[in-house]
GUFIDREN-333723 format. One record per residue: x, y, z of N, C-alpha, C in turn. Coordinates in steps of 0.1 Angstrom, whole numbers. Example, Ala and Ser with C-alpha at 12.3 -4.5 7.8 and 13.67 -1.06 7.14 Angstrom:
2
NODE  n.c1  n.c2  n.c3 ca.c1 ca.c2 ca.c3  c.c1  c.c2  c.c3
NODE   132   -57    78   123   -45    78   132   -33    78
NODE   128   -22    71   137   -11    71   129     0    79
REM end
This chain:
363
NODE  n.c1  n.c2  n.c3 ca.c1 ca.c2 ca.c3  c.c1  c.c2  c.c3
NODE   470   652  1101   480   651  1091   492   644  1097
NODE   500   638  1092   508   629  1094   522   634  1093
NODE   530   635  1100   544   640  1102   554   637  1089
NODE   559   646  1087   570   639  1076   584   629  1077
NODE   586   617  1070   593   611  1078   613   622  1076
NODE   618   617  1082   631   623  1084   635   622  1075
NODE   641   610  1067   649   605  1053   638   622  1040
NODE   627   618  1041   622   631  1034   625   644  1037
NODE   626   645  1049   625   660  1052   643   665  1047
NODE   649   654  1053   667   659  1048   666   661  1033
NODE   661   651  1024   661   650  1010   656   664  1006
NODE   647   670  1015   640   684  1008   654   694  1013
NODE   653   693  1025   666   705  1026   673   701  1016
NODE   683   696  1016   690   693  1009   685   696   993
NODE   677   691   985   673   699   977   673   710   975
NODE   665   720   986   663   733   984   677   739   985
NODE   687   735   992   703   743   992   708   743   980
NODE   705   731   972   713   729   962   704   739   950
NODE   692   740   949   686   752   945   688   765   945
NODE   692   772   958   695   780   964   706   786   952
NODE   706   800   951   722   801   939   728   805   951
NODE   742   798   940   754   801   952   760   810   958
NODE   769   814   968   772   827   973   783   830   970
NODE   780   842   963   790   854   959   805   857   965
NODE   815   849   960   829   857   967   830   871   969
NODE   838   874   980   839   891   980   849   892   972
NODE   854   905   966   859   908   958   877   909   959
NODE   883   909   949   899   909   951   903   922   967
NODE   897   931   962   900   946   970   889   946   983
NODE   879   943   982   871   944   997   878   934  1002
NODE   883   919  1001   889   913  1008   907   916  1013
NODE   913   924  1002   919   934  1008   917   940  1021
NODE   911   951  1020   904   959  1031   903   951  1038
NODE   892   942  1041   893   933  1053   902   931  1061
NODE   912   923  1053   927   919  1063   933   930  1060
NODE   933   942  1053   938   954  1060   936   959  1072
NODE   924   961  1070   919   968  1091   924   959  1098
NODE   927   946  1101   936   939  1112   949   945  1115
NODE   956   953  1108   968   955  1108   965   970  1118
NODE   968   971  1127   967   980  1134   977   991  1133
NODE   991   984  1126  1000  1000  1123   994  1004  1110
NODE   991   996  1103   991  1005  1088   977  1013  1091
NODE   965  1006  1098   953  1016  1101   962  1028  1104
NODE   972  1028  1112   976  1044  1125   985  1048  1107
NODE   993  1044  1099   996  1049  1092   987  1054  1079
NODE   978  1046  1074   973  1052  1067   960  1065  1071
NODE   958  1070  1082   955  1080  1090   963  1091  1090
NODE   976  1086  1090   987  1102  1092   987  1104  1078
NODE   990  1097  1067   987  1100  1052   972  1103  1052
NODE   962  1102  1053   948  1107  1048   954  1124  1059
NODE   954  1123  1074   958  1134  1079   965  1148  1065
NODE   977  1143  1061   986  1149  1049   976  1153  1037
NODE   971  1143  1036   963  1150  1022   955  1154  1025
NODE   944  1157  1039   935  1168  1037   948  1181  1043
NODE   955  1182  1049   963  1193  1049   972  1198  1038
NODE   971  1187  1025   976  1193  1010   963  1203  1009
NODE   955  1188  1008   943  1203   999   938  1214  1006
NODE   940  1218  1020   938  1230  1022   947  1239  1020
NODE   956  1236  1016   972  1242  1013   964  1248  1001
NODE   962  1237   993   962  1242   977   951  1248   975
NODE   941  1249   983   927  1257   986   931  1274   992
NODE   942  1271   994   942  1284  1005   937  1289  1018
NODE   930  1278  1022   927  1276  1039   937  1273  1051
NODE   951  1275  1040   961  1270  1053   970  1278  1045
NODE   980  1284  1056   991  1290  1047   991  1296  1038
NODE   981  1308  1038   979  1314  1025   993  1324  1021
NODE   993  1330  1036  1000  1339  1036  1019  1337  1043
NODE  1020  1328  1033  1033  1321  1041  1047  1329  1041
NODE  1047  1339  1027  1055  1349  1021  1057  1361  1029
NODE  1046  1363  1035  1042  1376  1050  1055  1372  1058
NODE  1065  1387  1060  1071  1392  1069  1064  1390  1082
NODE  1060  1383  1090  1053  1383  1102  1066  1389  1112
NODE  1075  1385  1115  1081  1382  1128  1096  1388  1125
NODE  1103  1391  1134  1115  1397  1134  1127  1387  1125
NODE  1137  1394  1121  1144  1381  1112  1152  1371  1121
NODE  1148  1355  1114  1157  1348  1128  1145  1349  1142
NODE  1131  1347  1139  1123  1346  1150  1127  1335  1157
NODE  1127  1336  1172  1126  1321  1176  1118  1313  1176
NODE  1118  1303  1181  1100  1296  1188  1099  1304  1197
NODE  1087  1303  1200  1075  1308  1213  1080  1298  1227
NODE  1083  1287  1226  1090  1279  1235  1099  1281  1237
NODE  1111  1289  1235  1123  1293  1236  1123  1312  1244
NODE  1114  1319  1237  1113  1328  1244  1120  1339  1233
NODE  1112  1356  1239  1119  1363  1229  1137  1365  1232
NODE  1140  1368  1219  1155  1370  1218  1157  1385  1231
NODE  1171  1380  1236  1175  1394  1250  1178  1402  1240
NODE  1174  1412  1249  1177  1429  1238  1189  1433  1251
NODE  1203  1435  1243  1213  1447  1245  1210  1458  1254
NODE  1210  1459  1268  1205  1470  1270  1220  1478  1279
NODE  1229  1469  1286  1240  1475  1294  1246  1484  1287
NODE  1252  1481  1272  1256  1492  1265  1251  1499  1258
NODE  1235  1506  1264  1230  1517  1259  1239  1529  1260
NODE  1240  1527  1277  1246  1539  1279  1262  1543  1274
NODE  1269  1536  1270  1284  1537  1263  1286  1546  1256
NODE  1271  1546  1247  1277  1559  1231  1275  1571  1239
NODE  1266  1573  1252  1265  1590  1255  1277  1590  1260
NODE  1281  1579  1273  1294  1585  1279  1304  1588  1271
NODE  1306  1583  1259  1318  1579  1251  1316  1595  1241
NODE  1302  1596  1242  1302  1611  1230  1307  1623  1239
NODE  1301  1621  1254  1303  1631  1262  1315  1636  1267
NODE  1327  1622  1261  1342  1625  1265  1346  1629  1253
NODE  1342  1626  1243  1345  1630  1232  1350  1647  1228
NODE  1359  1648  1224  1358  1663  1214  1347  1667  1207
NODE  1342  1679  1207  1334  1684  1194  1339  1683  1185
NODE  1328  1676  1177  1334  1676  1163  1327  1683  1153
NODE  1327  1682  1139  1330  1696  1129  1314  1693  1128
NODE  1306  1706  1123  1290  1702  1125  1292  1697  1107
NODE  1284  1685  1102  1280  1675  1099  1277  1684  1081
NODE  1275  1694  1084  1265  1705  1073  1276  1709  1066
NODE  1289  1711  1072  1303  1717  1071  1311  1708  1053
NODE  1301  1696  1061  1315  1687  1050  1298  1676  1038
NODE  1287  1677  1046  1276  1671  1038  1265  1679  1036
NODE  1263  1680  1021  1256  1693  1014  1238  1684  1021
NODE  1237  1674  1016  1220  1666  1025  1222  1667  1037
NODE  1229  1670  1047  1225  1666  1063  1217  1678  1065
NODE  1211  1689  1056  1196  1695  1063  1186  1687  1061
NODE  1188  1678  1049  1172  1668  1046  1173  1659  1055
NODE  1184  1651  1060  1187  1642  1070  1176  1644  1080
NODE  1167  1655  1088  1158  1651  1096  1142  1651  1089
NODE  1143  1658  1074  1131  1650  1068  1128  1636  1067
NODE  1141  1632  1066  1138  1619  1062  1140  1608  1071
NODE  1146  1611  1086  1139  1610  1092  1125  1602  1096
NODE  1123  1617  1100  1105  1618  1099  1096  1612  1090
NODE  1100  1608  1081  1089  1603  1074  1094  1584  1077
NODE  1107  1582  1075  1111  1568  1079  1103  1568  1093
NODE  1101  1575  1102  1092  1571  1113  1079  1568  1115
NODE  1074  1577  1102  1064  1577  1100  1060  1564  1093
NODE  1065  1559  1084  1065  1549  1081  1063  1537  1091
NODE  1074  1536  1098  1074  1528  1104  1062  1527  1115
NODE  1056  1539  1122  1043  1535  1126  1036  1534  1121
NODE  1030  1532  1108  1019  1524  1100  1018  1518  1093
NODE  1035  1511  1094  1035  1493  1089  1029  1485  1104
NODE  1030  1476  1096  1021  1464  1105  1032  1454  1116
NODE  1030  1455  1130  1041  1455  1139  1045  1436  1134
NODE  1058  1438  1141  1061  1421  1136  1064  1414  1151
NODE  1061  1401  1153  1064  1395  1167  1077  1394  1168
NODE  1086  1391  1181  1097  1389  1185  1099  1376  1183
NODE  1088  1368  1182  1088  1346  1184  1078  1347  1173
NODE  1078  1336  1169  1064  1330  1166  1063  1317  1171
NODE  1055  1306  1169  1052  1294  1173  1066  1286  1173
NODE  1067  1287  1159  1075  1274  1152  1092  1285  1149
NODE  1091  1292  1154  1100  1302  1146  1096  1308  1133
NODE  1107  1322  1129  1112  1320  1117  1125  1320  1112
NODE  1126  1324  1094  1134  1325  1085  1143  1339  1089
NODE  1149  1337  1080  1162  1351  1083  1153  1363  1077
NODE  1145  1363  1070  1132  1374  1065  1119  1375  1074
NODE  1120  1368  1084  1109  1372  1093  1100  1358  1088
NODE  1097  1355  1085  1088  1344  1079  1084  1332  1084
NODE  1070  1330  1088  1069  1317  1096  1071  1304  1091
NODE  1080  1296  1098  1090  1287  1095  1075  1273  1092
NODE  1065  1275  1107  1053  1268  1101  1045  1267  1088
NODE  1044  1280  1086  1035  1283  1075  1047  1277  1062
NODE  1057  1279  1063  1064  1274  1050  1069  1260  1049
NODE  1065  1253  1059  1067  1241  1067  1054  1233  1060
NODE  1046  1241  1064  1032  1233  1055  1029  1238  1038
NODE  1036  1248  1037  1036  1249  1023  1044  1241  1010
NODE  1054  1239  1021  1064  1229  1015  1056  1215  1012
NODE  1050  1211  1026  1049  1193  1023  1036  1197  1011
NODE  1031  1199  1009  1020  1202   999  1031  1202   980
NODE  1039  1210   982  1043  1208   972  1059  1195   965
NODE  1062  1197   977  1070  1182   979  1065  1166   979
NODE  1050  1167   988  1041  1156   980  1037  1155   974
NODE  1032  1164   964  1025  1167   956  1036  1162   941
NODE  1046  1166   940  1056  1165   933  1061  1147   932
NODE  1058  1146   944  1066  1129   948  1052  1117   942
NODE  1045  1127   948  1031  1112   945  1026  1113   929
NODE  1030  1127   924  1022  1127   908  1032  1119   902
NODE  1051  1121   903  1053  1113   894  1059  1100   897
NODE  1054  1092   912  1052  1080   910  1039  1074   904
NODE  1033  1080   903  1016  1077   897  1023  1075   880
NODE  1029  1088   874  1030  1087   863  1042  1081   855
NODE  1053  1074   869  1060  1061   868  1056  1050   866
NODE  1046  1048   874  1038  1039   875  1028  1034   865
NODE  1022  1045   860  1014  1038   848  1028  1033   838
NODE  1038  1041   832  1043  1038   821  1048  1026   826
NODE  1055  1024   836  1061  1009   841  1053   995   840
NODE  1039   997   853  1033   990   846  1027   982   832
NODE  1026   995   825  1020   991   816  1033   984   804
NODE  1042   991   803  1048   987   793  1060   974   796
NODE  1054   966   816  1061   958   817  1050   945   818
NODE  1037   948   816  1027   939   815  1026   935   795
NODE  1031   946   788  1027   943   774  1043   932   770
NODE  1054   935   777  1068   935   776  1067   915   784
NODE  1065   915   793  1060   903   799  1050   890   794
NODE  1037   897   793  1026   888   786  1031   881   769
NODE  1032   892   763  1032   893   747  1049   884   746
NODE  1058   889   749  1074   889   749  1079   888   730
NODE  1088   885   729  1088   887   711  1094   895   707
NODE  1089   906   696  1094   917   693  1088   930   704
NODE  1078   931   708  1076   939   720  1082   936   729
NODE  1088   926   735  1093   927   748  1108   932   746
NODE  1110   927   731  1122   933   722  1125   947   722
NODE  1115   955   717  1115   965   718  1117   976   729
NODE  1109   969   739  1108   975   754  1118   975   761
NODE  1125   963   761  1140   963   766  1148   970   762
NODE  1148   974   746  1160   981   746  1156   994   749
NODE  1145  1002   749  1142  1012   755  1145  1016   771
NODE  1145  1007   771  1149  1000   790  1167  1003   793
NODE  1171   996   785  1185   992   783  1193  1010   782
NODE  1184  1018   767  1191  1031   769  1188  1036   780
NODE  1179  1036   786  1176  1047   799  1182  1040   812
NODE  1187  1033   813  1195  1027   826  1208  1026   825
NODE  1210  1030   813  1227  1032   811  1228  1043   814
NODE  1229  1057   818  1227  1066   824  1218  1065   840
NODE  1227  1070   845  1223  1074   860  1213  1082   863
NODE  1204  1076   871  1190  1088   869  1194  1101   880
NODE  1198  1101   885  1203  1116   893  1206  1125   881
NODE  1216  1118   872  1224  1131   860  1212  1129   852
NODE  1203  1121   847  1188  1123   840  1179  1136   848
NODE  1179  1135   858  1173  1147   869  1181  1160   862
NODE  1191  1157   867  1202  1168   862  1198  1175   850
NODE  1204  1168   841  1201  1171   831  1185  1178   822
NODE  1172  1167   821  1163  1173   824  1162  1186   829
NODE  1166  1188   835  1163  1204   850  1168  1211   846
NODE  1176  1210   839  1187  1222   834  1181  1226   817
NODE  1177  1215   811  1170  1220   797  1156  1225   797
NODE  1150  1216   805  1141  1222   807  1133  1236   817
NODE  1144  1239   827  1139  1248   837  1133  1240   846
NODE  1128  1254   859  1121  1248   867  1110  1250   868
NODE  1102  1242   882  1087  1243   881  1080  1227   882
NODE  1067  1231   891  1065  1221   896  1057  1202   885
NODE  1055  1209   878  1050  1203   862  1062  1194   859
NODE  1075  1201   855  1085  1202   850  1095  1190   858
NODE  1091  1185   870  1095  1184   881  1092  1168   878
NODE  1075  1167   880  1072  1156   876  1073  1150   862
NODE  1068  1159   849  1081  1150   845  1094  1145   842
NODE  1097  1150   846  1112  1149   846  1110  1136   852
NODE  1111  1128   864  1107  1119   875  1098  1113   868
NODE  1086  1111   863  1078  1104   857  1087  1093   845
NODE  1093  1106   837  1095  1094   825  1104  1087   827
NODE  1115  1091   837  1127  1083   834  1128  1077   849
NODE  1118  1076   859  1122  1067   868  1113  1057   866
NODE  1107  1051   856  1094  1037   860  1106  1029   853
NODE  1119  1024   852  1120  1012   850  1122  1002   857
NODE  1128  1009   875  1127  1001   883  1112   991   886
NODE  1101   999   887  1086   997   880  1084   984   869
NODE  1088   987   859  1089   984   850  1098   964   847
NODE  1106   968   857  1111   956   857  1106   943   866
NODE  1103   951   873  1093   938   885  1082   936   877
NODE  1074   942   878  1060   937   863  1065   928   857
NODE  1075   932   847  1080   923   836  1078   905   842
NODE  1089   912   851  1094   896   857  1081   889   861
NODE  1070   894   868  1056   886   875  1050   884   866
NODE  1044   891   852  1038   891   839  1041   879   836
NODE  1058   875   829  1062   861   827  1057   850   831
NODE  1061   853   851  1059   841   854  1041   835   857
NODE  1036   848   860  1017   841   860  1013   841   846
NODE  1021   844   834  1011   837   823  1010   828   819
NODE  1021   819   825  1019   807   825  1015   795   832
NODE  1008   799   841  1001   795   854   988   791   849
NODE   983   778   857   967   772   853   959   780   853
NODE   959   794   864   944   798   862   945   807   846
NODE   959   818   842   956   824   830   949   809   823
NODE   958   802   818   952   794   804   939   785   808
NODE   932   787   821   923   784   822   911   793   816
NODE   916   807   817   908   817   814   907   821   797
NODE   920   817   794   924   813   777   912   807   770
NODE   914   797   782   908   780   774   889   786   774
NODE   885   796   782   870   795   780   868   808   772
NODE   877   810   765   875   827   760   882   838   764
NODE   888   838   769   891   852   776   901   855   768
NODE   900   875   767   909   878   755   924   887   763
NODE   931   887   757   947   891   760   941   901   771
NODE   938   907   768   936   921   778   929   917   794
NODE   923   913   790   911   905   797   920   897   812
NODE   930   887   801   939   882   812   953   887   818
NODE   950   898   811   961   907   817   960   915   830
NODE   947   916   825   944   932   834   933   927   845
NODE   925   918   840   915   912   853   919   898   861
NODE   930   894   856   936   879   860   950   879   866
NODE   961   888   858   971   884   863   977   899   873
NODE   968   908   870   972   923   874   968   929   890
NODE   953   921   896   951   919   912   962   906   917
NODE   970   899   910   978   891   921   995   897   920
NODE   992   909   914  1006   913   911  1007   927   917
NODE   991   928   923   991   943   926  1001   948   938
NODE  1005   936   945  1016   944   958  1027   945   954
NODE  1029   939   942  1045   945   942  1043   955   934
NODE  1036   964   927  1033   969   921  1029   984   931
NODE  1024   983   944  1021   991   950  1031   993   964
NODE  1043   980   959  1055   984   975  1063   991   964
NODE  1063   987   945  1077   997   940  1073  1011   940
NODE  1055  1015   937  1050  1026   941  1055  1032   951
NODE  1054  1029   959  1060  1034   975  1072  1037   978
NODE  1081  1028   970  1096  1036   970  1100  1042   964
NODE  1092  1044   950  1095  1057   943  1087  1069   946
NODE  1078  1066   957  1073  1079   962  1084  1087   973
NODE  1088  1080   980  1099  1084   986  1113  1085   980
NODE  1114  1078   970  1127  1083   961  1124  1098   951
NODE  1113  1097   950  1105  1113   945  1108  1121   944
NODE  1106  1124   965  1103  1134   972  1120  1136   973
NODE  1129  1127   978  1140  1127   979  1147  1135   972
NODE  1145  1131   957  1151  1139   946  1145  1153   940
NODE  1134  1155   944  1130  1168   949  1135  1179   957
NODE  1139  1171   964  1150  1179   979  1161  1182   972
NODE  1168  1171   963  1180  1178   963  1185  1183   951
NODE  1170  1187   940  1173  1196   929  1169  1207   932
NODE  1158  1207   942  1156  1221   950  1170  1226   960
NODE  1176  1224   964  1189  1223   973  1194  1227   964
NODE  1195  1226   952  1210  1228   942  1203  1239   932
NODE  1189  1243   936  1188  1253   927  1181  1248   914
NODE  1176  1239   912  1167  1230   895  1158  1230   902
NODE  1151  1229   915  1140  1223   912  1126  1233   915
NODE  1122  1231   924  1110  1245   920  1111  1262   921
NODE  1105  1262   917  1108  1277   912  1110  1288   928
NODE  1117  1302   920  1117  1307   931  1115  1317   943
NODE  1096  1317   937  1085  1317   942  1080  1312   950
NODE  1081  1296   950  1082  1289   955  1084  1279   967
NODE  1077  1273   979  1086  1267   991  1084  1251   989
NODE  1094  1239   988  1094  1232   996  1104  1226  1004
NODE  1102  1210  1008  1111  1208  1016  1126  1215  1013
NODE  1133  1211  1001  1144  1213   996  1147  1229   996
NODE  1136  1240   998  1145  1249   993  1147  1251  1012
NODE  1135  1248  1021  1139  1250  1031  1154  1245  1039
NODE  1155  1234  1032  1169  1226  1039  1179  1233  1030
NODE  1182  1242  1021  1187  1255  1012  1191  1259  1021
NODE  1180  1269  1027  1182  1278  1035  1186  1277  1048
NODE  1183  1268  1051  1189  1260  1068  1202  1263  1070
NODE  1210  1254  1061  1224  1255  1056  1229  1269  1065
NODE  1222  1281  1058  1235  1294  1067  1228  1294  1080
NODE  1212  1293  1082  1210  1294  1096  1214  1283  1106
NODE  1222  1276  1105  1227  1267  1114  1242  1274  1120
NODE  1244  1280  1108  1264  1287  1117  1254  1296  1127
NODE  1248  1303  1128  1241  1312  1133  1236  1305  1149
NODE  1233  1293  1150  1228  1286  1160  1211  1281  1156
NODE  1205  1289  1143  1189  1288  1144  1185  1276  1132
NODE  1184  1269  1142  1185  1252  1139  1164  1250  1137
NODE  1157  1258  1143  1138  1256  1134  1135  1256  1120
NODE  1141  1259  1111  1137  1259  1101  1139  1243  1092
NODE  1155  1242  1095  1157  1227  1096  1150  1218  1100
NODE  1149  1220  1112  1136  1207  1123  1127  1204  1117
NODE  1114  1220  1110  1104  1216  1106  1104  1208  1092
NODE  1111  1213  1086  1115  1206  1069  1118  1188  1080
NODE  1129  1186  1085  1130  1176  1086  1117  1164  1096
NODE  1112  1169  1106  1103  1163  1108  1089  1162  1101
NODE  1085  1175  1092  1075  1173  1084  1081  1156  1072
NODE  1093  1161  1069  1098  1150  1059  1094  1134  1064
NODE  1099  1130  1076  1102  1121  1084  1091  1113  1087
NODE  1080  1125  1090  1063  1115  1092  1057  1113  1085
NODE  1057  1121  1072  1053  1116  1062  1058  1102  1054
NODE  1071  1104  1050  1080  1090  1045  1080  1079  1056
NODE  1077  1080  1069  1075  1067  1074  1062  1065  1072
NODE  1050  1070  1080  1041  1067  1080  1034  1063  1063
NODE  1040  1065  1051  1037  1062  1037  1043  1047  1035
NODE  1058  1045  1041  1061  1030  1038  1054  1027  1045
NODE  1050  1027  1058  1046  1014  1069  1026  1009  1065
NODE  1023  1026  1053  1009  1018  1052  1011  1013  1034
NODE  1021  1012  1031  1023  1002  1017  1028   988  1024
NODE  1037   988  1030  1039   975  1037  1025   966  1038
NODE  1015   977  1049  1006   968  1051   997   966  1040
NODE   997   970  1030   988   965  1016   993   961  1013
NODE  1010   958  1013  1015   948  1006  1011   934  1007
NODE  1010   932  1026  1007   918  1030   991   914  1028
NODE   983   928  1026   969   924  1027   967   922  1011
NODE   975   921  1000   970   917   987   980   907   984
NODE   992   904   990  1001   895   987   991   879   988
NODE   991   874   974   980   861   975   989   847   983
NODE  1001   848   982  1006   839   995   998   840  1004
NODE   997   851  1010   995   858  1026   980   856  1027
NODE   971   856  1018   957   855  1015   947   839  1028
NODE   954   835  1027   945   819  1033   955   822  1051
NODE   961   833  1053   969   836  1065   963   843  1073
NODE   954   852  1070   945   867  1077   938   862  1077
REM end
């Protein structure tokens, strides 16, 4: 059999490639992820956030800090690194010498009709007290002026302080988005509308909206979020607007127009993955503006109930234990605070750049 000449053999490859169906783009978000894992801080940051939320949900499971309300430890415990507090011992001896120079004085029964029950009770107060449950001199992390581990309410807190911050940027977030994508695309009498809804709620200051809110409504962690939900997405709300505008008018929408595609269609599948990083950096600062304002209606007494631990009520209570010198209960509220809110911007940063479509032909 006779060899095939070259000019044929190309023409068949060639052929068969063009045959071949063509190869599948990866998708908006897996190519995300891709040039996300290059980023080596946001990998280390979004780890200390996944870290956080499996330590919410054992929180809210009750596998961690169940018992955070428990009297463990003497009031004002220190850390275990600091050592137990010195016990008074030179002026034990003062009150004998001082009773023994003393005059007799009038017996007790003379002038107080109870000082015979005075050693029943006593006795039973001792009794008592040996079959309560002993308390430590330290704990780890310290405690509160009630004995209370500073850890355990440390981790009880960020559970409910994130928890508070991420639900109502989530549910900033949808109303913003959405009603800056319908306000944007559509414009007219909707965008009409939307703005001036916009217009009332930003003429007021959202702290006295917090305020206010908090005070009609009471407190509580529900209560909390919305409060935060409805009246902080216009910041939200305004960046959409502005990107909505400017990609509807862009070749690829009215390309997608021109072959059929319906309003929604190019709203939500076309113009909504190239808008998603700013969409997920304003996310990120209203998570931390959240949490913030969680602290300081808890601080002032509005914000969770007083049952209750988070950051805010801990930095409450810090306040008198600092004249005192006992500066742990502060620490933990504020370093719990600190690793969280960094390590949450620095892994929105990095989604920022890994969906930012500039940045896209760069990674």
């Amino acid at each position: 059999m006779s060899e095939m000449p070259d000019f044929v053999s190309t023409s068949l490859v060639s052929t068969l490639a063009d045959m071949a169906p063509p190869r599948r783009a990866a998708g908006v978000w897996r190519s995300a992820w891709r040039r996300f894992r290059r980023d080596g801080v946001g990998v280390v940051a979004l780890a200390v956030v996944a870290a956080y939320a499996v330590l919410i949900a054992c929180t809210g499971s009750g596998l961690v800090a169940r018992h955070w309300q428990d009297e463990v430890g003497v009031p004002d415990a220190p850390p275990s690194f600091l050592g137990a507090p010195a016990r008074a011992t030179a002026g034990a001896a003062a009150p004998a010498s001082a009773a023994a120079a003393a005059p007799a004085a009038l017996d007790i029964a003379d002038v107080d009709p109870l000082a015979p029950r005075y050693k029943e009770w006593n006795e039973r107060a001792a009794q008592y007290h040996a079959q309560a449950r002993p308390v430590a001199a330290s704990l780890p992390f310290g405690g509160d002026r009630l004995g209370r581990d500073v850890l355990s309410k440390a981790l009880k807190g960020t559970q409910i302080s994130v928890s508070v911050g991420v639900l109502a940027a989530i549910v900033a977030t949808l109303i913003g988005a959405t009603l800056g994508a319908l306000a944007g695309f559509f414009g007219g009498r909707v965008g009409d509308l939307v703005e001036w809804v916009y217009n009332v709620l930003t003429a007021v200051p959202e702290i006295l909206l917090f305020f206010a809110f908090a005070a009609v409504f009471g407190r509580g962690i529900s209560t909390l979020v919305l409060i935060m939900g409805l009246t902080g997405w216009t910041g939200q709300y305004r960046q959409v607007r502005a990107e909505f505008i400017k990609h509807s008018r862009r070749e690829y929408v009215r390309a997608a127009e021109a072959i059929g595609a319906s309003a929604g269609a190019r709203m939500f599948r076309h113009i909504l993955p190239n808008v998603s990083h700013v969409i997920l950096v304003r996310m990120s600062l209203m998570v931390v503006g959240f949490i913030k304002a969680e602290v300081i209606l808890s601080y002032l007494a509005l914000g969770v109930a007083t049952d209750q631990v988070s950051w805010g009520t801990m930095l409450a209570e810090s306040q008198n234990e600092l004249v005192l010198g006992h500066w742990w209960q502060l620490a933990a509220a504020t370093i719990a605070m600190a690793v969280f809110v960094t390590a949450f911007s620095l892994m929105a940063d990095a989604w920022r750049d890994a969906l930012d479509p500039k940045l896209r032909g760069q990674r």
